[in-house]
TORTIBA-222470 format. One record per residue (C-alpha): x, y, z; residue in one letter. Coordinates in Angstrom, 2 decimals. Layout:
N
[[X Y Z] "A"]
...
//
This chain:
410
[[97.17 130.25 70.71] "X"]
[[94.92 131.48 73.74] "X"]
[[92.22 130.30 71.50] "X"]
[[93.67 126.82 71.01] "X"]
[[94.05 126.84 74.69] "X"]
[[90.91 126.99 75.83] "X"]
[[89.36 124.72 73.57] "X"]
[[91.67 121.96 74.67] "X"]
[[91.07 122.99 78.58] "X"]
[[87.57 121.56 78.66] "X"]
[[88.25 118.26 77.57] "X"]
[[91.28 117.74 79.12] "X"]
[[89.15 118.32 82.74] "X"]
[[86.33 115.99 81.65] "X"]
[[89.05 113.39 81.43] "X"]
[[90.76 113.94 84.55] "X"]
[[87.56 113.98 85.82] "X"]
[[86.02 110.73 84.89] "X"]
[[89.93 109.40 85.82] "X"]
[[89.38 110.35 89.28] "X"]
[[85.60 109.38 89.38] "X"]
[[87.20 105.85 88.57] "X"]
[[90.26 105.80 90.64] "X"]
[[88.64 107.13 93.91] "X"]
[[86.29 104.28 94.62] "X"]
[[89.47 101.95 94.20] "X"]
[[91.33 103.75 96.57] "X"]
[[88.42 103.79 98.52] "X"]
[[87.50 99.87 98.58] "X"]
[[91.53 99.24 99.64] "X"]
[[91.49 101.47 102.20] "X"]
[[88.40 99.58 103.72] "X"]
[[89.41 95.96 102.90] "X"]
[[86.13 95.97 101.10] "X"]
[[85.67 93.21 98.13] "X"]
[[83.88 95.44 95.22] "X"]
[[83.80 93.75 92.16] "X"]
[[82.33 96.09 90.05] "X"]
[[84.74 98.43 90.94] "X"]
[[87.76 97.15 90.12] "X"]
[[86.17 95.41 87.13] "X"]
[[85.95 98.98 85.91] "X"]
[[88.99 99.89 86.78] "X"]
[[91.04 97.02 85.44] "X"]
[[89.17 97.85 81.79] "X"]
[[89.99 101.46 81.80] "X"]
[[91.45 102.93 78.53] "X"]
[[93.95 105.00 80.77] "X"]
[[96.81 102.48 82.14] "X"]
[[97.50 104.34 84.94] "X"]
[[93.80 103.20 86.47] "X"]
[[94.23 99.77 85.23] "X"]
[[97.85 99.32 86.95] "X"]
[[96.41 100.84 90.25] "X"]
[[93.05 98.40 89.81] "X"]
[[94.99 95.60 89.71] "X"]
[[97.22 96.46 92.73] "X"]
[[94.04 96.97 94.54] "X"]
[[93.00 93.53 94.12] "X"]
[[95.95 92.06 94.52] "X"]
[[96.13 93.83 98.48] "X"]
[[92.53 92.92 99.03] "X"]
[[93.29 89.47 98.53] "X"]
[[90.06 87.71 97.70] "X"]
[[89.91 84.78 95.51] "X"]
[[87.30 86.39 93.07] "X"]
[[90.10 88.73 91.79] "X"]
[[91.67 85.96 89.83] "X"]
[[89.31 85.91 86.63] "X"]
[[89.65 89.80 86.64] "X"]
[[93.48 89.98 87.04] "X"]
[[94.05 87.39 84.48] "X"]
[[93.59 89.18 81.45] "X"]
[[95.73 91.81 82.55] "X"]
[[98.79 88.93 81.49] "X"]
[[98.38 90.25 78.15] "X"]
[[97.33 93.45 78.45] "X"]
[[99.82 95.93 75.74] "X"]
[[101.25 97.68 78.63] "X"]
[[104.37 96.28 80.61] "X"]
[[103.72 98.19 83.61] "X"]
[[99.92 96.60 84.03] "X"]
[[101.29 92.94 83.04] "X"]
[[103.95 93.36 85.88] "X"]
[[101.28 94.60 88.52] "X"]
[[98.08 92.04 87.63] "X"]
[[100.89 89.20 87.94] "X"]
[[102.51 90.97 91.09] "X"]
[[98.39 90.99 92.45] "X"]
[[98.22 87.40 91.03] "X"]
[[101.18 86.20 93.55] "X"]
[[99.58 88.05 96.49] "X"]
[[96.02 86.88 96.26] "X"]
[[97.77 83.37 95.84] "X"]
[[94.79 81.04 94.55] "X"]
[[96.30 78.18 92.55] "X"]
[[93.86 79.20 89.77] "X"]
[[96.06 81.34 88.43] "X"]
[[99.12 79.13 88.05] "X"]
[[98.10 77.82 85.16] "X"]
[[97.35 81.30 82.90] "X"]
[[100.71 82.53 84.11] "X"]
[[102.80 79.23 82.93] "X"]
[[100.76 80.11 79.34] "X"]
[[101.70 83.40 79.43] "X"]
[[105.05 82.49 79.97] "X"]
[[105.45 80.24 77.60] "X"]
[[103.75 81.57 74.56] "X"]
[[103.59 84.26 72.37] "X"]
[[103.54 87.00 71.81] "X"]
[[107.18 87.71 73.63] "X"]
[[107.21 89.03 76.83] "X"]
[[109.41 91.76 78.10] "X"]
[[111.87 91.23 80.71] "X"]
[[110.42 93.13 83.85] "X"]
[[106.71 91.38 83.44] "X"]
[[108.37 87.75 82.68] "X"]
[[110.25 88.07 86.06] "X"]
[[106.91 89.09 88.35] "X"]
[[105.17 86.43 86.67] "X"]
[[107.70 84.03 87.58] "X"]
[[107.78 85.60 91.36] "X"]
[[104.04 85.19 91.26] "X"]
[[104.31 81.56 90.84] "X"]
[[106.82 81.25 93.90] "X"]
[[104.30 83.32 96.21] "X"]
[[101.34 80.87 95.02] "X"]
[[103.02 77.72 95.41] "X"]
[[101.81 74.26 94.63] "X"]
[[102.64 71.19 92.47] "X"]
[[102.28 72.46 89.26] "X"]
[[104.20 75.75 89.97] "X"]
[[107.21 74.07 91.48] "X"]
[[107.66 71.29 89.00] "X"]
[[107.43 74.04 86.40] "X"]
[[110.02 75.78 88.11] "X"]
[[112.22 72.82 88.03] "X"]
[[111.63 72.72 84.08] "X"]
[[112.63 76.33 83.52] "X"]
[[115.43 75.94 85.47] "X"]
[[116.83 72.75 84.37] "X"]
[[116.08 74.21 81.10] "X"]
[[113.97 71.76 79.74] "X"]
[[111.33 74.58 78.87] "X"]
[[111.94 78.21 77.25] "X"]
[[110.55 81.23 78.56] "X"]
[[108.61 83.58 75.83] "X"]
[[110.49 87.01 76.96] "X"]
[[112.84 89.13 75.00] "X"]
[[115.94 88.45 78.04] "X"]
[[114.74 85.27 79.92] "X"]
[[118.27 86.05 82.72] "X"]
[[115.60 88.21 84.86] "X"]
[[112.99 86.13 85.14] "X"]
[[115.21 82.79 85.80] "X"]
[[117.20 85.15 88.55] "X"]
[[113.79 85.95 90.25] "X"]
[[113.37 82.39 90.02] "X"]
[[116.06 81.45 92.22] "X"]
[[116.43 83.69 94.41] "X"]
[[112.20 83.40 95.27] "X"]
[[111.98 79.52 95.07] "X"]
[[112.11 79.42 98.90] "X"]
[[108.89 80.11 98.69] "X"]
[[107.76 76.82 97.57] "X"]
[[108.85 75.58 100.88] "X"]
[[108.74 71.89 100.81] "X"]
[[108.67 71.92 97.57] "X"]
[[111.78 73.75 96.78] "X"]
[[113.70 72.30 93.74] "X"]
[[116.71 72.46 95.92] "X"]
[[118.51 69.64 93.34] "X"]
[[117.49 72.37 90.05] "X"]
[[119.48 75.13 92.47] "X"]
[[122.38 73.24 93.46] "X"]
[[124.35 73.86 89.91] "X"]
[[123.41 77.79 90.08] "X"]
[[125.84 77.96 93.72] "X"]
[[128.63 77.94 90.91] "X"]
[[127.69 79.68 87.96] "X"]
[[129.55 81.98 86.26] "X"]
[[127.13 84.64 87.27] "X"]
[[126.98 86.44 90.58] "X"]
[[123.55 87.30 90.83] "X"]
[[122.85 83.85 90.26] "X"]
[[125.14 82.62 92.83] "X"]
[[124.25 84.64 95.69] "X"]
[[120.70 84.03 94.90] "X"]
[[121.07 80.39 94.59] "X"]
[[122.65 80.93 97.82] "X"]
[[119.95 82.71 99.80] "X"]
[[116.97 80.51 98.57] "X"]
[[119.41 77.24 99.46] "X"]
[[119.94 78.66 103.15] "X"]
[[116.63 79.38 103.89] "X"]
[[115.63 75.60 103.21] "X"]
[[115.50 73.85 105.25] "X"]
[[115.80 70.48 103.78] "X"]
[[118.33 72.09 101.72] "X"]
[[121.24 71.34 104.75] "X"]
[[122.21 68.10 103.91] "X"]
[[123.57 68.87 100.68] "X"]
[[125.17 72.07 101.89] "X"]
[[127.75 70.80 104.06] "X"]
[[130.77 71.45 102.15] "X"]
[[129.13 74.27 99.60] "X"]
[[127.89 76.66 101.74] "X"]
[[131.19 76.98 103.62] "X"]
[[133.13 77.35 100.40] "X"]
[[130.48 79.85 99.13] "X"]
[[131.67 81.83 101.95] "X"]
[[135.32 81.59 100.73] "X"]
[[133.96 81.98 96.27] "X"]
[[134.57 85.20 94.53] "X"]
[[131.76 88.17 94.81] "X"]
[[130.95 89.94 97.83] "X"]
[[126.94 89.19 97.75] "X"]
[[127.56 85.49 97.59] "X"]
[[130.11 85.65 101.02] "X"]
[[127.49 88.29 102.70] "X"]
[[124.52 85.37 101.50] "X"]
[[126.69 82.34 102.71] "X"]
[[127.59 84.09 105.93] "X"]
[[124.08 84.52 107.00] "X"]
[[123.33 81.16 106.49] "X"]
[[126.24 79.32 108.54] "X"]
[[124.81 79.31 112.27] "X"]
[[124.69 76.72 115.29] "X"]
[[121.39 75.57 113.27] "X"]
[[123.05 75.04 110.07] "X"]
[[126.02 73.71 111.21] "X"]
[[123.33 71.11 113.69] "X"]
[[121.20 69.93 110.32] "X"]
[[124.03 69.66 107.69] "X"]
[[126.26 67.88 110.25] "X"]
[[129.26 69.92 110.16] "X"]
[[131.51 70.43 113.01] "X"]
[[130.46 73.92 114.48] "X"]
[[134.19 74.60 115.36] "X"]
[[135.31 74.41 112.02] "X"]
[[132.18 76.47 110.89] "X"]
[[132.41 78.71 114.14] "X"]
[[136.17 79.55 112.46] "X"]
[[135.14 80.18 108.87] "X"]
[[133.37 83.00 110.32] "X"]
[[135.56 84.50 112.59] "X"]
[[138.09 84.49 109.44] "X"]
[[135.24 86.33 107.29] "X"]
[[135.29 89.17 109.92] "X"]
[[138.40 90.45 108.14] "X"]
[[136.35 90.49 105.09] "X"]
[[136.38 94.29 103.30] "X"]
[[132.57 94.17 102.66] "X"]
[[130.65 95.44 105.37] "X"]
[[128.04 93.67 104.82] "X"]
[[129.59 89.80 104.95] "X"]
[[131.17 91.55 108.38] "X"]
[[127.52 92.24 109.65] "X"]
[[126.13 88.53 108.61] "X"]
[[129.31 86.85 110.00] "X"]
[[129.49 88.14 113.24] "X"]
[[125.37 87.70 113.79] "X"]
[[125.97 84.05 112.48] "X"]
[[128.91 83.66 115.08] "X"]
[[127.00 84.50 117.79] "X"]
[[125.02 82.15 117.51] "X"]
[[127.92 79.41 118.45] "X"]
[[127.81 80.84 122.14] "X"]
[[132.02 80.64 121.92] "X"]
[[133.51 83.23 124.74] "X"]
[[137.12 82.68 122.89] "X"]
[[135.47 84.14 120.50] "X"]
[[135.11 87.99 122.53] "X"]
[[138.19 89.43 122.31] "X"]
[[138.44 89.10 118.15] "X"]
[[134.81 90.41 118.44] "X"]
[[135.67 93.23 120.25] "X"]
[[137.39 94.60 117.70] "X"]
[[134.80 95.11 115.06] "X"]
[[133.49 97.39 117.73] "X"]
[[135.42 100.83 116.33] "X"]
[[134.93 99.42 112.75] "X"]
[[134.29 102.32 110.60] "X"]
[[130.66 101.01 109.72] "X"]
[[128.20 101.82 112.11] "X"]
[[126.20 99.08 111.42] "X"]
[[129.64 96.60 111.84] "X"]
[[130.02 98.59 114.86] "X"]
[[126.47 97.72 116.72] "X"]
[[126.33 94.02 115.43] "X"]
[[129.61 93.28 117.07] "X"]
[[128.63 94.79 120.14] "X"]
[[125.38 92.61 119.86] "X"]
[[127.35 89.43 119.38] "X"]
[[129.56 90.16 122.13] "X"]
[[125.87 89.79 123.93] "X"]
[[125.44 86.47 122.47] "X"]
[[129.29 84.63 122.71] "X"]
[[129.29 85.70 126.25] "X"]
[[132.31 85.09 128.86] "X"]
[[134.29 87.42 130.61] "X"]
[[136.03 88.99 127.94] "X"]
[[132.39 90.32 126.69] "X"]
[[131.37 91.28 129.74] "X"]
[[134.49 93.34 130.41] "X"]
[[133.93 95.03 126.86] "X"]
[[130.45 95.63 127.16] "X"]
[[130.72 97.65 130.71] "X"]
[[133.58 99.70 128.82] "X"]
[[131.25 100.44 126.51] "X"]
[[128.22 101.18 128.03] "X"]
[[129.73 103.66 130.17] "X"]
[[131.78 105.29 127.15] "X"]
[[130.77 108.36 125.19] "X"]
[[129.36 105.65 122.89] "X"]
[[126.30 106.53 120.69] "X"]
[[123.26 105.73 121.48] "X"]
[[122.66 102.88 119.79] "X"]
[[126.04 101.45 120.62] "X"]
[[125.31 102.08 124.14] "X"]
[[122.13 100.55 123.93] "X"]
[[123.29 97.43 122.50] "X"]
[[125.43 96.77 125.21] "X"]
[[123.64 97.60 128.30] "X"]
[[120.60 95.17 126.53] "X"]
[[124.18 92.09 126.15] "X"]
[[125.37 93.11 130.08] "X"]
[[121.68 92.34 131.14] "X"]
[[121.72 88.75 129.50] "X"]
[[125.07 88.26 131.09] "X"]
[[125.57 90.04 134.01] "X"]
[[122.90 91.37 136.26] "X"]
[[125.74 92.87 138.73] "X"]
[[127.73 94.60 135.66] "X"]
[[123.92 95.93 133.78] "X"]
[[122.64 97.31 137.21] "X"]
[[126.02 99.29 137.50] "X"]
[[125.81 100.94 134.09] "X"]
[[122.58 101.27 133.76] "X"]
[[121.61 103.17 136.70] "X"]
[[122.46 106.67 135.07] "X"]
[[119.77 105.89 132.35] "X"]
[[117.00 104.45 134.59] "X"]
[[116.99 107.84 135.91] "X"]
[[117.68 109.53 132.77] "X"]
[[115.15 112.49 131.38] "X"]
[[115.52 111.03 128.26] "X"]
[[112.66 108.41 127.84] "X"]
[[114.43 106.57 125.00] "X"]
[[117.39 105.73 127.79] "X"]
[[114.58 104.93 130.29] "X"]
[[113.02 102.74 128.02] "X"]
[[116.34 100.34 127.19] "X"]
[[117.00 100.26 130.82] "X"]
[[113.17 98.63 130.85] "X"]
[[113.02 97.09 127.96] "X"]
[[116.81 94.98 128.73] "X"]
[[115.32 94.23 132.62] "X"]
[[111.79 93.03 131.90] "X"]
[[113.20 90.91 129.19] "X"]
[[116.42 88.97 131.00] "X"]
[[115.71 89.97 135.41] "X"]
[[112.42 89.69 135.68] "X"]
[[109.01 90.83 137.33] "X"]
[[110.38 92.71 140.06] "X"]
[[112.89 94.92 137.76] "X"]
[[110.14 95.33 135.23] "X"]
[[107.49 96.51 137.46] "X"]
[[108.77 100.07 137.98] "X"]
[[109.04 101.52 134.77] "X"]
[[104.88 99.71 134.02] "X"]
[[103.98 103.25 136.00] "X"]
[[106.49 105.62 134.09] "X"]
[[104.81 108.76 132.95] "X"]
[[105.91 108.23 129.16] "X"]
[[103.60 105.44 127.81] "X"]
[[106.73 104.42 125.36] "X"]
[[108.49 103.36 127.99] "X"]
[[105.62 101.54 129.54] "X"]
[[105.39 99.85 125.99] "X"]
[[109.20 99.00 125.95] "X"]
[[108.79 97.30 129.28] "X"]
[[105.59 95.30 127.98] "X"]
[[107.63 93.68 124.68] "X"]
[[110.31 93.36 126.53] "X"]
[[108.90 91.71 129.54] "X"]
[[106.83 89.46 126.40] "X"]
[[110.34 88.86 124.29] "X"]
[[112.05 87.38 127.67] "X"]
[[109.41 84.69 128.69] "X"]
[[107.78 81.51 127.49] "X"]
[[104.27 81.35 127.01] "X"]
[[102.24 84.30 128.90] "X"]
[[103.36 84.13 132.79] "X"]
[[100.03 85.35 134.96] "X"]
[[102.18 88.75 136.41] "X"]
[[102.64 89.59 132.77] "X"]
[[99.35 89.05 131.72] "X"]
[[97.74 90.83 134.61] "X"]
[[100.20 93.93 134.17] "X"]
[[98.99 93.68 130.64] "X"]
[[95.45 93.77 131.60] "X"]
[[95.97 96.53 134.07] "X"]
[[96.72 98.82 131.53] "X"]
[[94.44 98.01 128.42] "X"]
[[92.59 101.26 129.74] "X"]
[[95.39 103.26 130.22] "X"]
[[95.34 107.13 128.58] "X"]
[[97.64 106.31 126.02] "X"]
[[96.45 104.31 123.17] "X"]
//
C-alpha cells in the first residue's frame, strides 16, 4: 500500500501543478482587467473542467468582444457546469454575435439540461436586440420548442429576465403568464411587467388584482410595483391604489408588508400615518424600519409626532436612525430636538446620521460642522448626504469636496 502510494503521489502533483500553472495567469489577467487571449484560449480548452468553467467566467468579467468566438464552443461542451458559465460569460460580454449560437443551441440537439438551457436563455435577455426578443416572444408564445430535458426553467428565467430587453419587452407574450396556474410564473411575469415601463397601460386593472391573487411572491411583486408613478402612467386613481396598499399592510407575509408600505409612501398621504405607525412594533425588523421610513415619506403631523417618540425611545439603532433621517425631511424644529444627543455622541455611527440627515434636507450651514469631524466616516456621511439632498453640484458642495480630496483619510 505505501508502495502504491507513492507511485501515485508524483503524478498526482505534476497535475495539480500544470492545473495551477494554467489557472493562475487567468486569475491573474481578471484581476488586472487585462484582455489575454492566449490565456484564456488555454484555459477554456483544458481537459480539467474546473479550468475551463473558471476560463470562461474570466472572459465573461473582462468583457471584451473578442471573447465571443472563444466562449462559443463552450455551448456544447459535455459538462453542464461549463455550458452554464460560457453562456452566463456570453450574457455579460453582451455582443449580439452571440445571439445567434445560443438560439442554435437552444433549439437543437443534442438535449440540453435544465440549469444550462435557463442561463442561455438569461444570456439572451442581458444581450438584447431584435433577434433575441422576437425569439423570446416565440418561446414564449410557444410557437418554438426548447431542446432541454425540463424546458419550465428556462421559460421561468425567461420571464422573469425579459425586462431586460427594455423597449423591446414582449410585454403582450407576458400578459397571459400574470395568471397562470404557476406561481413562479406569476410573480415573475409580475416583476418583469412592473419594471416596464411601457408595460402600464395594460396594467391598470391586473396589477392591482395581482396584489389581491393567491401566492405570497406574486402580492410582495405586485406591491412593489403600485406607486404614485404607476398609478400616474397606467391612469388609475392613486386613492383607490393608495388604499389597496394600506389594506395589504395586514398581509401575513413580511415581505408584501415591506413592498406595500415603501410603495405607499410614495402617495405623500398624511391620513395615511397613524395606520403606518403601527407596523412600527411589527415583529419583523425589517417591517419595523420600512414603516418608520414611510412615516418619513407620507408626512403630516401624525408622523411627525411618531417619529420624535421614536427617536428619543430605547429604539435600535437602525430604528432610531430611520426616524431622526424622516424628522429632518419634515421637521427641522422636531430633528434638531432629538438629534442633539447624537451630534454629540462618542459614537461616530450616531454622529454620522445626525450629518448625513442635515447635509441632505437643512443645508450648508448644518452640514459644515461635522466636514471637520475627526472620524473621516462621518466626514464621508456628510459628503453623500450633502450630494443625495441637492440638484446638480451647488459651488459650497463642490468646494467642500475639493477641500478635502487631500485629506489623511483615503
Amino acid at each position: 500500500a505505501a508502495l502504491a502510494s507513492g507511485l501515485g503521489a508524483a503524478p498526482a502533483r505534476a497535475q495539480n501543478e500544470t492545473l495551477i500553472e494554467v489557472l493562475a495567469p487567468i486569475l491573474e489577467a481578471t484581476d488586472a482587467r487585462r484582455w489575454d487571449e492566449a490565456v484564456l484560449r488555454r484555459g477554456l480548452t483544458f481537459p480539467d473542467s474546473t479550468v475551463r468553467e473558471q476560463a470562461a467566467l474570466a472572459a465573461g468579467r473582462l468583457g471584451d468582444p473578442g471573447a465571443v468566438p472563444l466562449l462559443v464552443p463552450t455551448l456544447d461542451d459535455t459538462v453542464a457546469i461549463v455550458r452554464a458559465a460560457g453562456a452566463f460569460a456570453l450574457g455579460l460580454v453582451g455582443d449580439t454575435a452571440a445571439v445567434a449560437p445560443i438560439i442554435r443551441r437552444l433549439t437543437n440537439t443534442p438535449v440540453l439540461d435544465a440549469e444550462s438551457a435557463a442561463e442561455m436563455a438569461g444570456a439572451l435577455a442581458r444581450i438584447g436586440g431584435q433577434t433575441a426578443a422576437d425569439f423570446y416572444v416565440s418561446v414564449l408564445t410557444g410557437r418554438e420548442k426548447l431542446q432541454a430535458v425540463d424546458q419550465q426553467p428556462a421559460i421561468a428565467r425567461m420571464v422573469g429576465d425579459a425586462w431586460r430587453l427594455g423597449r423591446l419587452t414582449p410585454v403582450q407574450a407576458l400578459l397571459p403568464f400574470l395568471t397562470d396556474s404557476l406561481e413562479d410564473l406569476r410573480w415573475r411575469s409580475v416583476y418583469t411587467l412592473g419594471r416596464t415601463r411601457s408595460a402600464a397601460p395594460v396594467l391598470g386593472d391586473r396589477m392591482p388584482a395581482a396584489l389581491m391573487a393567491k401566492g405570497a411572491s406574486v402580492q410582495a411583486a405586485a406591491a412593489r410595483n403600485l406607486t404614485q408613478t404607476f398609478a400616474d402612467s397606467a391612469g388609475v386613481g392613486a386613492g383607490t391604489i393608495a388604499d389597496l396598499l394600506a389594506r395589504a399592510l395586514d398581509n401575513t407575509d413580511p415581505q408584501v408588508r415591506i413592498n406595500a408600505l415603501r410603495s405607499l409612501g410614495t402617495f405623500r398621504r398624511p391620513t395615511d400615518a397613524a395606520r403606518v405607525a403601527l407596523l412600527v412594533n411589527d415583529p419583523w425588523p425589517g417591517v419595523s424600519v420600512q414603516a418608520i421610513e414611510t412615516l418619513g415619506e407620507v408626512g403630516g403631523p401624525e408622523a411627525v409626532a411618531a417619529l420624535t417618540r421614536i427617536a428619543d425611545e430605547k429604539k435600535n439603532f437602525a430604528m432610531r436612525r430611520s426616524a431622526l433621517l424622516g424628522l429632518a425631511r419634515l421637521d427641522t424644529a422636531a430633528f434638531r430636538a432629538s438629534a442633539a444627543p447624537w451630534a454629540q455622541s462618542k459614537d461616530w455611527r450616531e454622529r454620522a446620521v445626525v450629518a448625513e440627515a442635515s447635509a441632505a434636507h437643512l443645508g450648508e450651514a448644518d452640514a459644515a460642522p461635522f466636514l471637520k469631524d475627526v472620524d473621516a466616516r462621518v466626514v464621508a456621511a456628510t459628503l453623500q448626504g450633502w450630494r443625495a439632498g441637492v440638484e446638480g453640484a451647488p459651488a459650497p458642495l463642490l468646494g467642500a469636496a475639493r477641500g478635502l480630496t487631500t485629506h489623511r483619510d483615503a
